[in-house]
C-alpha positions in Angstrom: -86.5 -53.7 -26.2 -83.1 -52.0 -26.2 -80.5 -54.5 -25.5 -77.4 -52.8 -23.7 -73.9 -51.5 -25.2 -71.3 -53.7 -24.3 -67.4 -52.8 -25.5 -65.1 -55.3 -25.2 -61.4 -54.1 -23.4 -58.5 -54.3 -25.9 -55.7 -56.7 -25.2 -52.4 -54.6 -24.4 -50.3 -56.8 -23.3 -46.4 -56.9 -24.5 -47.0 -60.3 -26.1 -49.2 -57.8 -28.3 -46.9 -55.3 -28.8 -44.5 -58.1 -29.9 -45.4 -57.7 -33.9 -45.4 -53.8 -33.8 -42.1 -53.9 -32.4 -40.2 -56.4 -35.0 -41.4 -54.5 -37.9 -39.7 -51.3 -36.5 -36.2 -53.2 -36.2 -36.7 -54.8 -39.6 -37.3 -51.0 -41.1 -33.9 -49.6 -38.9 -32.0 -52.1 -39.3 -30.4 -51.2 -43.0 -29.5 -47.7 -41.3 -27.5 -48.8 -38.1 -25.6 -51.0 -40.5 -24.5 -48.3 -42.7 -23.8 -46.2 -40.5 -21.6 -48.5 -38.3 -19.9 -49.6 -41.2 -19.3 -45.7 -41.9 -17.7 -45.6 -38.5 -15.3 -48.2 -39.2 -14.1 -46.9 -42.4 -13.1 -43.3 -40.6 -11.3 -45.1 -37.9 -9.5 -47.3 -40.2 -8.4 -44.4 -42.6 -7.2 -42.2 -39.3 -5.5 -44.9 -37.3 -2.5 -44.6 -38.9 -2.1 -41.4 -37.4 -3.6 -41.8 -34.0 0.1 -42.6 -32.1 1.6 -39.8 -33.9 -1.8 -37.2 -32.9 -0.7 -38.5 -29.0 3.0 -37.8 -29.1 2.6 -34.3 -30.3 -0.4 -34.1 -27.7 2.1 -34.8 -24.8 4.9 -32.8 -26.2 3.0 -29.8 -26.3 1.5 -29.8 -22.8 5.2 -30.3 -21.6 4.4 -34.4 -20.9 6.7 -37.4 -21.5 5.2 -39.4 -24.9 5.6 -42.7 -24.7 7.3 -42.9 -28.2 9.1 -40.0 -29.1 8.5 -37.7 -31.9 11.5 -36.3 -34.3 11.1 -32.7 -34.1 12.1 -32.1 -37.5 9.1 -33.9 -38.5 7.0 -31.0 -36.5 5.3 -27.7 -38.0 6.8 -24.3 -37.9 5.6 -22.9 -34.7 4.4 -19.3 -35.0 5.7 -16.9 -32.4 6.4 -13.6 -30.8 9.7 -12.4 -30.1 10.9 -9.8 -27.6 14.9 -8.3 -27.4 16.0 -8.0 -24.0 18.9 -6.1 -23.1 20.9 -5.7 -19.2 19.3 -2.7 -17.7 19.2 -1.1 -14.5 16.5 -2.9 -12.2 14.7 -1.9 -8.6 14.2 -4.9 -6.7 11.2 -4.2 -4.7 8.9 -5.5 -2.1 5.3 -4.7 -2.2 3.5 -3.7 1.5 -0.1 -2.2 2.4 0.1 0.5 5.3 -2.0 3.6 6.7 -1.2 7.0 6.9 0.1 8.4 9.9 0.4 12.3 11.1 4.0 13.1 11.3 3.2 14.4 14.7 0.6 14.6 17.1 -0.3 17.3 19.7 -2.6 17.5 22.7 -3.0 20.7 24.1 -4.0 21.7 26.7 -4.1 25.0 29.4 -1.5 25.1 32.3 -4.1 26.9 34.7 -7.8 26.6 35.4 -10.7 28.8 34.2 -13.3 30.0 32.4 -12.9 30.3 27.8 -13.5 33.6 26.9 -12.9 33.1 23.0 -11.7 30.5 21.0 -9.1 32.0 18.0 -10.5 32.3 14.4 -9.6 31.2 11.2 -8.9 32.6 8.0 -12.1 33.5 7.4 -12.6 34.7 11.0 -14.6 31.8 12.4 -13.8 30.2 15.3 -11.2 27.7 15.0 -12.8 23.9 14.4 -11.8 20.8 13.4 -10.1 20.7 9.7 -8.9 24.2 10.1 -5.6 24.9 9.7 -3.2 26.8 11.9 0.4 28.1 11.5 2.8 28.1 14.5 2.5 30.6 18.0 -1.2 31.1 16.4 -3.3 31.8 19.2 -6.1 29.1 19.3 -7.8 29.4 22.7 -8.2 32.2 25.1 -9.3 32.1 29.2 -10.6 35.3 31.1 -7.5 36.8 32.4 -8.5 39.4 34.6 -7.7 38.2 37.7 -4.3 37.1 36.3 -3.6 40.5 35.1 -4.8 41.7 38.7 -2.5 39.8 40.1 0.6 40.0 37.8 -0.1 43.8 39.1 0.3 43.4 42.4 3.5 41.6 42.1 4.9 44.0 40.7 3.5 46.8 43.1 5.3 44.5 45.4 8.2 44.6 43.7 8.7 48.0 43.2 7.9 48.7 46.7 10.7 46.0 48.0 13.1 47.7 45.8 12.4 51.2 46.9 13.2 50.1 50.8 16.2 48.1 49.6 17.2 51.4 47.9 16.4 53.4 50.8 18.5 51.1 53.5 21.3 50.9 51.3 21.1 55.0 50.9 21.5 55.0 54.7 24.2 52.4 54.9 26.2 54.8 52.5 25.9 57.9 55.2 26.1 55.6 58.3 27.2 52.0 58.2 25.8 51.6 61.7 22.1 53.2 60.4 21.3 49.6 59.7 22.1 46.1 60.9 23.3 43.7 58.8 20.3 41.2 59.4 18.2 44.2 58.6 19.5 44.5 55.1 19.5 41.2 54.6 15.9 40.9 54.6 15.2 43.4 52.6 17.3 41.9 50.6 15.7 38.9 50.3 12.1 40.8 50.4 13.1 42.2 46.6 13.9 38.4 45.6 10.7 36.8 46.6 9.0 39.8 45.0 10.5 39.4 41.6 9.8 35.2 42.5 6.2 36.2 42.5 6.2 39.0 39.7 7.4 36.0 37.3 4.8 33.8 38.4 2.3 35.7 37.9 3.5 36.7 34.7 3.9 32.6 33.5 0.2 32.3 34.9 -0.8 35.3 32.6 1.1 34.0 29.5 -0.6 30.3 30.2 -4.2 31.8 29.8 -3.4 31.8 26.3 -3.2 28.6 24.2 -0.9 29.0 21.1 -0.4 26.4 18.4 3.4 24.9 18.6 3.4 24.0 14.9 2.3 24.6 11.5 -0.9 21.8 11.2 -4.5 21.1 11.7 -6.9 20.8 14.1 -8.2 17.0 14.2 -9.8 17.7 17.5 -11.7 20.0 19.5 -12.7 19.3 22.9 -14.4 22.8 24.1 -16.6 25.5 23.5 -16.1 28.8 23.8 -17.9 29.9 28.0 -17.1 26.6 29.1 -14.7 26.1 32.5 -11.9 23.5 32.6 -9.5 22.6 35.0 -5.7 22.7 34.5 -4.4 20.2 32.0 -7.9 19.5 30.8 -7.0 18.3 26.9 -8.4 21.4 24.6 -7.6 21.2 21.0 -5.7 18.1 19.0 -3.1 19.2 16.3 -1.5 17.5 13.6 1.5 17.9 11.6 0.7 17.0 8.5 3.4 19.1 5.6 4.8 15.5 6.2 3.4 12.2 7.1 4.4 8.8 7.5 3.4 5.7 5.8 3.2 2.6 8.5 3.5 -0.9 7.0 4.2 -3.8 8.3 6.9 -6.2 7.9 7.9 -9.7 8.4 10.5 -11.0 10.3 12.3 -13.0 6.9 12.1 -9.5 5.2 12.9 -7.0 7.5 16.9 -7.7 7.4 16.7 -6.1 3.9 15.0 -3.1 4.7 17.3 0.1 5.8 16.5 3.6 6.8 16.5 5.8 3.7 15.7 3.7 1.5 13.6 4.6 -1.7 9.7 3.8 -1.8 7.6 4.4 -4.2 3.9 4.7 -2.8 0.3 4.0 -4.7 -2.9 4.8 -2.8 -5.8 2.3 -3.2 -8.3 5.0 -3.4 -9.9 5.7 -6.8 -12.1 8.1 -8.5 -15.8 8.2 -9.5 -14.2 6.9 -13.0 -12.3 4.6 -11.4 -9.0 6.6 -11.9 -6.0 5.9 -9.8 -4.6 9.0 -7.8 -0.9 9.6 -8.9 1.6 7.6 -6.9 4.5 9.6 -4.4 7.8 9.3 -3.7 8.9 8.7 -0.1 11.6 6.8 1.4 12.2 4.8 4.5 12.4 7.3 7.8 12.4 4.5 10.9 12.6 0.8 11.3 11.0 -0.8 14.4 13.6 -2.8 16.5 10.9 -5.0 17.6 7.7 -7.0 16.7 4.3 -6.1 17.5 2.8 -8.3 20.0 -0.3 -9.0 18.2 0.7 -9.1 14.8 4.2 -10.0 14.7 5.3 -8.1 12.2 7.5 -4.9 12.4 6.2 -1.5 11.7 8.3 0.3 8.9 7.7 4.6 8.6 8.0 6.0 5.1 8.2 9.6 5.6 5.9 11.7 2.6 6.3 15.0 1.9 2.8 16.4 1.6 3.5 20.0 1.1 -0.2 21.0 0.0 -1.8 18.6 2.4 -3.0 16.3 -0.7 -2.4 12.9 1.6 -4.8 13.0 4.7 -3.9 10.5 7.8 -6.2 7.3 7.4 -5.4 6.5 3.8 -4.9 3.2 2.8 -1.3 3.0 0.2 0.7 0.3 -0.9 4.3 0.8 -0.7 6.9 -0.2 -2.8 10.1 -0.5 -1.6 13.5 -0.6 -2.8 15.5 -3.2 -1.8 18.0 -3.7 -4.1 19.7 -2.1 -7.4 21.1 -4.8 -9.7 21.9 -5.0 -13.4 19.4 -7.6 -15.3 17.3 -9.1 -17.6 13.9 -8.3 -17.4 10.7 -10.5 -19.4 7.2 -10.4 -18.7 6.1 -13.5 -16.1 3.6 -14.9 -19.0 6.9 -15.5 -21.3 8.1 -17.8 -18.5 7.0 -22.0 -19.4 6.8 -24.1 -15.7 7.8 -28.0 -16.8 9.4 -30.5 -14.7 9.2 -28.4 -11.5 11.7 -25.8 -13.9 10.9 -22.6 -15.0 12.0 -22.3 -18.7 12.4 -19.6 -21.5 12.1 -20.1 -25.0 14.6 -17.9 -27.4 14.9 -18.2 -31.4 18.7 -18.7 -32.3 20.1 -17.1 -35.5 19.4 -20.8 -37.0 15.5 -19.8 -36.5 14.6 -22.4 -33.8 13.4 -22.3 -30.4 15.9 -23.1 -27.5 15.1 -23.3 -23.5 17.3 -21.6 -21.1 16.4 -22.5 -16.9 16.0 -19.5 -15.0 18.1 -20.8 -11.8 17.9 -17.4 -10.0 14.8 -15.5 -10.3 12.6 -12.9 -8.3 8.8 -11.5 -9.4 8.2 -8.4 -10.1 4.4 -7.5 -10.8 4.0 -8.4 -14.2 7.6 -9.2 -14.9 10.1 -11.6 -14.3 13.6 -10.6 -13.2 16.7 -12.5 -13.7 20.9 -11.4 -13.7 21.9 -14.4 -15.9 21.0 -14.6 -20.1 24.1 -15.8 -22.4 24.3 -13.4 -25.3 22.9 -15.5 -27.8 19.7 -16.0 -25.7 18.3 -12.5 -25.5 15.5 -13.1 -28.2 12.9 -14.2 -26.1 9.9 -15.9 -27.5 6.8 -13.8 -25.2 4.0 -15.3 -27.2 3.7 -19.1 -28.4 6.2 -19.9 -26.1 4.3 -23.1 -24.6 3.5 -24.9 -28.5 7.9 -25.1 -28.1 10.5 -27.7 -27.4 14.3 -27.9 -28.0 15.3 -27.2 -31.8 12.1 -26.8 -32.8 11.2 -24.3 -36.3 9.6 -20.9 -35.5 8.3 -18.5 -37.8 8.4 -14.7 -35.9 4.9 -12.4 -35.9 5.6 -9.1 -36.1 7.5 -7.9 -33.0 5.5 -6.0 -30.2 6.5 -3.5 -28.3 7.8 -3.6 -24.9 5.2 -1.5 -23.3 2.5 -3.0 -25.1 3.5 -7.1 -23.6 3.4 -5.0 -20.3 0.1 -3.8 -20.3 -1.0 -7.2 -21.6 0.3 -8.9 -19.1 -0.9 -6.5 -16.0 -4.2 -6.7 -17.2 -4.6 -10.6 -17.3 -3.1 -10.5 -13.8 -5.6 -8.2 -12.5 -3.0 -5.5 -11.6 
């Protein structure tokens, strides 16, 4: 007889896991000692120096400590110095515009009728748009024979009112009574209307033919060669483009400074397949709106380019830089420039080898520099790197110097520009 397996369930209850769990804390216990007695010791050799590890802290980020360190008890603080000299400074304010034609023409026919050929480029195509044309080209041509029909027969007229005029004034030369006066007058009058009508047919003749008023381009063509249009039906768009204008727009708090003829110095956004810049132009202020756009606000500013080889095509997007002022100043790169206390402050190194502040009351931005017209003579070695480890009368020791262009560059490509 087989009896059946019985297994008996094993007690896991946490008064059973009681034992397991004091044995573990007896084996640990020697290490969290030692090593909390380790702690202590560090802390109690470094305390000494916490307070002093604080103040220098808050004196470096510019902060008031509450207990004052002696600077003479500071390091030597290892910085870059830049001279700076007075020099010849542009102020300038930056603006984003489009390019504009520097004229715009929509021309049309002054009579009705049919195309009969369009003019022809320089390879001897018909004239489309992007083709350029110089000025009294002939760029569109109507069927003119009735016109020359007509210009015909007013001057048959003609000739026929002045041969009776001729006559009667033949006969008023043999006999003054040949002819009434009334008589005469009418055919006198006859050879004026004639001539009337000889030079209107004539301007009707010359109007069949479209000519280009100006050197430019064709933006727009509106007809096809066999096609009929009525008088003042718009044919061809032209635009003057050997200059063009640069359109910004300006605020009302900046406007004041801006004046007609001004320099401007213009960058177009456009780049390259390698991300190349194209060169920036010259231009200068040409007109200055004397009023606010309705929808905007702002007024619109023209800078007239000169675009001799047609380089700078209407719809570009350029920045423009313009002149508003000429002073004589100092000149640092914005990076070189330490912002405590609401003050902006830079940081020169005296002839007795430490760091002094000088406030920048008066300042203006300019890209990646800072411009100023105020720097006692004794301040001009500006620290440009380091500059925010400083306080007053603090030891330096100068890195080599580096150059003016290279601070430049450093500092347009951390801002991106």
């Amino acid at each position: 007889m087989a009896w059946p397996l019985v297994v008996e369930p094993r007690e896991t209850s946490f008064v059973a896991l009681l034992p397991a769990a004091a044995d573990i804390a007896r084996r640990f216990t020697g290490v969290v000692v030692l090593v909390l007695f380790t702690l202590l010791v560090v802390a109690s050799t470094f305390v000494r120096d916490w307070e002093r590890v604080i103040a220098v802290g808050e004196r470096l980020l510019g902060m008031d400590a509450t207990k004052e360190l002696p600077v003479e008890t500071l390091p030597k603080a290892i910085v870059t110095v830049m001279d700076v000299a007075k020099e010849p400074i542009d102020i300038t304010d930056r603006y984003s515009g489009m390019v504009r034609p520097w004229e715009r023409y929509t021309l049309a026919f002054e009579v009705a009728g049919r195309v009969r050929e369009l003019g022809t480029n320089a390879s001897g195509a018909a004239l489309d748009e992007g083709d350029a044309v110089a000025k009294n080209q002939v760029i569109a041509q109507l069927d003119d024979r009735l016109l020359v029909a007509q210009l015909r027969e007013s001057v048959a007229n003609l000739e026929q009112a002045q041969s009776e005029l001729q006559r009667a004034t033949d006969l008023r030369e043999r006999d003054a009574k040949s002819i009434t006066a009334a008589e005469y007058q009418k055919l006198v009058t006859d050879v004026a209307l004639s001539e009337a009508r000889r030079e209107i047919a004539q301007k009707r003749l010359d109007d069949a033919t479209l000519r280009s008023p100006v050197d430019g381009v064709i933006s727009k063509r509106m007809l096809n060669s066999g096609e009929s249009i009525n008088m003042h039906m718009p044919v061809y768009e032209i635009i003057e483009v050997d200059r063009v204008l640069l359109v910004v727009g300006v605020p009302e708090s900046r406007v004041r400074s801006i004046k007609e003829g001004q320099p401007v110095r213009v960058q177009f956004t456009g780049r390259d397949r390698f991300r190349r810049e194209a060169a920036a132009v010259d231009g200068q202020v040409f007109r200055v709106s004397q009023t606010a756009d309705d929808k905007t606000g702002l007024f619109e500013v023209e800078v007239e380019i000169h675009n001799g080889e047609r380089a700078i095509r209407p719809g570009l997007i350029g920045v423009g830089e313009i002149v508003v002022e000429r002073m004589d100043g100092f000149r640092v790169p914005f990076s070189s420039v330490v912002f405590r206390d609401q003050k902006a402050l830079i940081f020169s190194v005296g002839k007795d080898g430490r760091a002094h502040p000088w406030e920048l009351t008066h300042w203006v931005e300019q890209g990646a520099d800072v411009v100023f017209d105020d720097l006692p003579e004794n301040m001009r070695r500006v620290v440009v790197r380091g500059q925010h480890r400083l306080m007053d009368g603090r030891e330096v020791e100068l890195t080599p110097p580096v150059e003016d262009a290279a601070l430049r560059t450093a500092a347009q490509s951390a801002s991106g520009k």
